[in-house]
Structures are given as C-alpha cells and as structure tokens.
N, C-alpha and C positions, 0 to 999 in steps of 0.2 A: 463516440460510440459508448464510452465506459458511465460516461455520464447519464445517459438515454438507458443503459442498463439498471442503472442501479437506481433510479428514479422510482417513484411511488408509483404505483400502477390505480389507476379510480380505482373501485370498488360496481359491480352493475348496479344501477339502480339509483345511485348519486348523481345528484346535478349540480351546476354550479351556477353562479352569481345570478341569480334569479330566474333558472329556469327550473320550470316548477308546474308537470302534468297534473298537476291535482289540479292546480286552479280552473281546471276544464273539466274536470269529473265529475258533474251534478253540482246540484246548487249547494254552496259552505254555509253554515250557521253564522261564520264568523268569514268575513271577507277583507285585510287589509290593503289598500292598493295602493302605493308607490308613496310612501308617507317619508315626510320630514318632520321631525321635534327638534324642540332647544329649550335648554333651561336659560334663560337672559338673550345672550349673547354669542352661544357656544350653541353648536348644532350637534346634535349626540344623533340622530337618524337621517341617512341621506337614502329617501328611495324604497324602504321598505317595504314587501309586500308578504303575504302570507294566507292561504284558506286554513278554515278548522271546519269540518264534516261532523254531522250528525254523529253521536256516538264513537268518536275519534277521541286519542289519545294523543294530543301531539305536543311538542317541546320545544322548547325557545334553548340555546344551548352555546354557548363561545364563553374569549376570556371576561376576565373579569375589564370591565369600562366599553362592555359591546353594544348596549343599548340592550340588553334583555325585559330587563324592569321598565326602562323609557316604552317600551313596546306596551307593559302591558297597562301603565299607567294612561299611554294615550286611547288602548283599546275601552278601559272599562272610564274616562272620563274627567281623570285626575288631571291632566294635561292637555293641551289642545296641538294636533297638529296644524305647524303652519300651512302644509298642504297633503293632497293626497285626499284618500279617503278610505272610512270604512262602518261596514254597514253588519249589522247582528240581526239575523230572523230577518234578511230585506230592509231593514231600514236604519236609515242613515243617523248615525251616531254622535257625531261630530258634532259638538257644539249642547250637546245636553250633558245635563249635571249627574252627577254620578250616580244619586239616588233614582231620576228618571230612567237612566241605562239597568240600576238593578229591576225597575220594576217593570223590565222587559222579559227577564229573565236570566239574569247575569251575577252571580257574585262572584267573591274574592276574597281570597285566602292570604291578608298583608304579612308583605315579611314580617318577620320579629315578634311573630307572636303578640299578636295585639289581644290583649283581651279588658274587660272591665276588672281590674283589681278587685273593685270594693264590691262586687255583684256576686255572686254565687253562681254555679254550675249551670244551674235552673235558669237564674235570670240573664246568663247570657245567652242561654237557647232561646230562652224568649225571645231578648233581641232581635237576635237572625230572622224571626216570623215576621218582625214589623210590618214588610213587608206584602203580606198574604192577605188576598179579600176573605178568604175561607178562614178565620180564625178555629173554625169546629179541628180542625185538620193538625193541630197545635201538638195534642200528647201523642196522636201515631207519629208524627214525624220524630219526636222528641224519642219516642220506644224506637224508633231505627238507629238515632243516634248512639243510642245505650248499646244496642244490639252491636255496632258497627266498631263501639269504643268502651267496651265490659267497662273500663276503668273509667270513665266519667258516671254511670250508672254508681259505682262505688262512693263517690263524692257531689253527690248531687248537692247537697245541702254547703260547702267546702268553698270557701271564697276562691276565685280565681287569683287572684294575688299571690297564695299563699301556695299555689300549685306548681310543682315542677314544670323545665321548660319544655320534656316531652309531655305531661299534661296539657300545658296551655294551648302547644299545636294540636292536639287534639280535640281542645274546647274550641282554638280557631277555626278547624274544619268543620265540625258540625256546629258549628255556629254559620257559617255562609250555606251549609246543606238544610237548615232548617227554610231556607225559602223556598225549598222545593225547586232549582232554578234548571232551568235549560243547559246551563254551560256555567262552568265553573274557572274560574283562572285560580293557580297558587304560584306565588311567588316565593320561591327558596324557602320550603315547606321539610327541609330535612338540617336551614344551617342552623349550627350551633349544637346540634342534639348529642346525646349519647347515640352511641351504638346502637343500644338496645331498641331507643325509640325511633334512630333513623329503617331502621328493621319494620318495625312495627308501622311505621307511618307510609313507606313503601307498601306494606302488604296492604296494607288498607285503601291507597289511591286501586291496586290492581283490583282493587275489590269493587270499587265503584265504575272503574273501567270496563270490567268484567258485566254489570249491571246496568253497561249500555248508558252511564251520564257523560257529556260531554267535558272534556278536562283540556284546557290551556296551562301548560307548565313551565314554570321557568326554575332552573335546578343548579344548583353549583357542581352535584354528584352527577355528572356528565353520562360516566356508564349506566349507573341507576338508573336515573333518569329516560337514556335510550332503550334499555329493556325493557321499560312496561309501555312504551309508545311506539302507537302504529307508526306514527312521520313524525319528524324534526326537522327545524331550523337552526343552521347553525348562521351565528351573526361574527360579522368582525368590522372592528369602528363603524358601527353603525350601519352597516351594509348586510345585505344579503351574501353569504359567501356559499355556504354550499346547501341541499336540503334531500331528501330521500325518505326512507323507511327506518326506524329504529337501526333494522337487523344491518339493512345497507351500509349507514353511517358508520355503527361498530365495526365493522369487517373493513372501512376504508382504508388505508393505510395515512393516507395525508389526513384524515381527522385525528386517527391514534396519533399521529405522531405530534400535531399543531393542538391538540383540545383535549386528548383523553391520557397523556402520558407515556404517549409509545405502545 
C-alpha cells in the first residue's frame, strides 16, 4: 500500500507507449507510422509513430541516445527507414532525396549551426531561396528575416564564419525560413548557446509559432522546449514512451522526475 501511495500519479492528458488521440484528429501535415532506423547494424527506432498538424508546435523530447535526431533525420530524408512509413502533405516520403522532400515544402534547421563560412549573411539567405520558383519573392522574404532577427539585418555584408554561435543559429533559421516552407523541423536549435541567445532563439521560434508556421522540434532544454509546444513526444531507446500536450507532459510527475530533473 505504501508503495501505490507514494507512486507517481499520470498527469490528465498523457499517454503512454504509443497511444496517441491526435493521430485521429484531422488529417497531420506530417504523419510518422511505426518506423524502424539503424545506423549499420544497430537499430536506434523500434516502432515509432508520430502526427504534426497544420500550425502545430510539436517536440521530439527524451534522454540523450533516444532516437530524437534519428527521427528527424529519417523524417526530412537523410536516412531511410527500414520499415514503417511516412508521408508530408499526403505524400509518401520514403525513398526520396532530401532536396526533393525540401521542395515539397519541408526545411531544416541542422544541429550545429551549419552555415557557409566563407558566404556572407546575404548569400546564405540566398541560399535558403534556391529552392523557390518565385525568385521575385527573394528581398520580402529576406526583410522578414531582418525584421524577425534585428541582428542579422546589422551584419548583412559580415561573413558567416566570423559570426558568433548565437549569430549563426540565427543565420541557420532564417536561412531554411527563406524557402517560404510548410513545416519546419529544428534540431537542438538552443545547444551550445549563451543564455542570452538561448532567450532570444526561444522567443523567436514563439514568434513564428504564434504566426501559425508549422515547427518539428527536437530540443535538449526539455522545459523550453515543452512551453512553446502545443504536443510532444517523449522517446526512450528508440520507442514511443509517453506523448500529450506541452502543459500535460510538464505537470507529469514521471516526466519531471525521468526527463526534466524532478
């Protein structure tokens, strides 16, 4: 009895190991269903499933070796699942190259701050356009970016290389918003940063949240991460473990205690 008392109690609104009312709610932008990956040998996803809804904030979220990045590596085309499937806008993903899934409407925000060193501000916005039939559409999008990141506007001319690392996540993101895209994934879009700019980088996803663009997250800052998101997934060894609403998952007690630090 002492045991059963002092037990974690759910949280309403959490489910676990793959049950998940969303996937019945209208049709998802983004629909993963029961997928397997492996890097060689080693199987990093047994099963995975996942929706992401129109205008949805949702988060990929466990320890570190959960499969979070295998997730979104196979979602946008980096990696191929051995089985399973999944399909963006209705149609089936699997098996096309990364640049054919971006020019569906999909970019990607890679860990680590990828940007072109020796390019300038400017010309890695461009990049991002490559993309686009509409080239006329090139300096409004680019004035959102400005607008959305003062301080890239301040350094347009400023090689990327030479830019701090909260800079370059910021040339990172408006570098994949410059295709104008449907759905956005970012992968650990806050490691490594100062304060200052994990702040900053935060307000600014809420921003484009807020502005109704689609965001796939995967976040090492657990809490962060579930307060600007309507749903999350939380993963363990490559499994579905539990999934819910932002607000849900923080109030659980077996998340805080297993993923967010008590």
């Amino acid at each position: 009895m002492e045991a059963n008392a002092t037990a974690p109690v759910a949280a309403p609104g959490v489910f676990e190991n793959g049950e998940d009312p969303a996937a019945n709610q209208g049709e998802p932008i983004l629909r993963v269903d029961s997928i397997d990956a492996a890097y060689g040998k080693v199987q990093i996803l047994h099963g995975v499933s996942m929706v992401v809804h129109p205008g949805e904030a949702v988060s990929i979220i466990g320890p570190n070796g959960a499969g979070k990045s295998t997730v979104l590596k196979s979602v946008c085309g980096l990696l191929k699942p051995s089985s399973g499937s999944i399909t963006f806008g209705g149609t089936n993903v699997i098996g096309m190259r990364p640049e054919q899934i971006i020019r569906h409407g999909m970019a990607v925000v890679p860990q680590g701050r990828i940007v072109f060193g020796e390019m300038t501000v400017v010309e890695n916005l461009e990049m991002g356009a490559y993309s686009l039939k509409d080239k006329s559409r090139v300096p409004t999008l680019m004035e959102r970016i400005f607008d959305l990141f003062p301080r890239l506007a301040e350094r347009k001319r400023q090689l990327a290389g030479t830019m701090s690392g909260g800079e370059q996540q910021m040339l990172a993101m408006g570098r994949a918003l410059m295709s104008n895209p449907k759905m956005v994934l970012m992968d650990e879009p806050s490691l490594g940063l100062a304060p200052m700019f994990v702040d900053l980088i935060f307000e600014q996803i809420g921003v484009l949240k807020r502005e109704g663009l689609t965001l796939l997250l995967v976040e090492q800052n657990a809490v962060r991460s579930l307060q600007i998101s309507d749903r999350a997934y939380v993963l363990q060894l490559g499994r579905n473990r539990f999934t819910g609403t932002g607000e849900a998952l923080l109030a659980d007690p077996r998340v805080r205690q297993l993923y967010l630090g008590g």
